[in-house]
N, C-alpha and C positions, 0 to 999 in steps of 0.2 A: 544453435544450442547455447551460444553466449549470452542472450537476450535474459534466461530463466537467471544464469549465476549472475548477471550486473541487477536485477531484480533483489536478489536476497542478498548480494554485498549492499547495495544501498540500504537497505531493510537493514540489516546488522548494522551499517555505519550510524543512521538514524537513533538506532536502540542504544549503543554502546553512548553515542552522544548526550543524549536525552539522561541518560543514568547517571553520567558520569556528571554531567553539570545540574542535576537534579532540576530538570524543566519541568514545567507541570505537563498536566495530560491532553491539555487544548494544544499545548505551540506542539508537543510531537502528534499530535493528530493531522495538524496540518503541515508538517515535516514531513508523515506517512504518505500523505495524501501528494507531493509531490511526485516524490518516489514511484509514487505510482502512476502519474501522468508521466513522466520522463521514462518508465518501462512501459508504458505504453506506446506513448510517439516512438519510441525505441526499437521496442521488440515488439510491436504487435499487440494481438490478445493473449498469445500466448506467453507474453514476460508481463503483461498487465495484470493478469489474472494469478501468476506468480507471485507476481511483489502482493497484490491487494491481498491475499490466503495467508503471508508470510507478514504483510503486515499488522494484518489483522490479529493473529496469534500473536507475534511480538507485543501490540497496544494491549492486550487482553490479560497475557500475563505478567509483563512488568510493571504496567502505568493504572490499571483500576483496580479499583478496590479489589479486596479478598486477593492480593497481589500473591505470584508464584500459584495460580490455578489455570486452568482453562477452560473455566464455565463461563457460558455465553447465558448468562441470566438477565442481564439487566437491557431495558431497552438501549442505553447507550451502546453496549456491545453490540448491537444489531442496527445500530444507526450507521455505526462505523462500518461494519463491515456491509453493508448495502451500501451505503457513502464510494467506499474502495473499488468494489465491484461495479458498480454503476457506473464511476468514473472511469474505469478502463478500460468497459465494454464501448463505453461510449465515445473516448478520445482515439480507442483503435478505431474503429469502423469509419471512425468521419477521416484519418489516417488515409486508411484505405480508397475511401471516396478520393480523397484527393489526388493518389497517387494515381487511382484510374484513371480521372480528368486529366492527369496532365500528362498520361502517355499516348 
């Protein structure tokens, strides 16, 4: 159960950071994108898929345009969030692969 809350503390850490030093929206996409391999190798798919949904709304309504919404209009919004999800279906699974091999 820890896995999901170190997911959305990193998500939150990222967002409050990114606002407060007023980063553009490429360095916190790939701040996002960490976040969410690190709740992956972490926690699984189940903190990967956490962080990517939480990071993906935090990117969406603070950092692009038509800021404070949550409409996923633009194809960037959907780059991102296939971007997030893709990365941490994919950094879990091969996680697990590993961990098989080596037991």
């Amino acid at each position: 159960m820890a896995a999901p809350l170190i997911a959305l503390g990193g998500t939150a850490a990222v967002t409050a950071i990114g606002r407060a030093m007023r980063l553009n929206a490429n360095a916190i996409g790939f701040a996002f994108l960490i976040v969410v391999l690190a709740a992956s190798i972490r926690g699984g798919l189940l903190g990967g898929m956490v962080a990517s949904i939480a990071a993906t709304l935090c990117y969406n309504y603070f950092f692009f345009p038509r800021l404070y919404t949550f409409t996923i209009h633009g194809p960037a919004n959907w780059v991102a969030l296939a971007a997030f999800l893709g990365t941490s279906v994919a950094v879990s699974r091969r996680g697990a692969r590993l961990t098989v091999r080596r037991d």
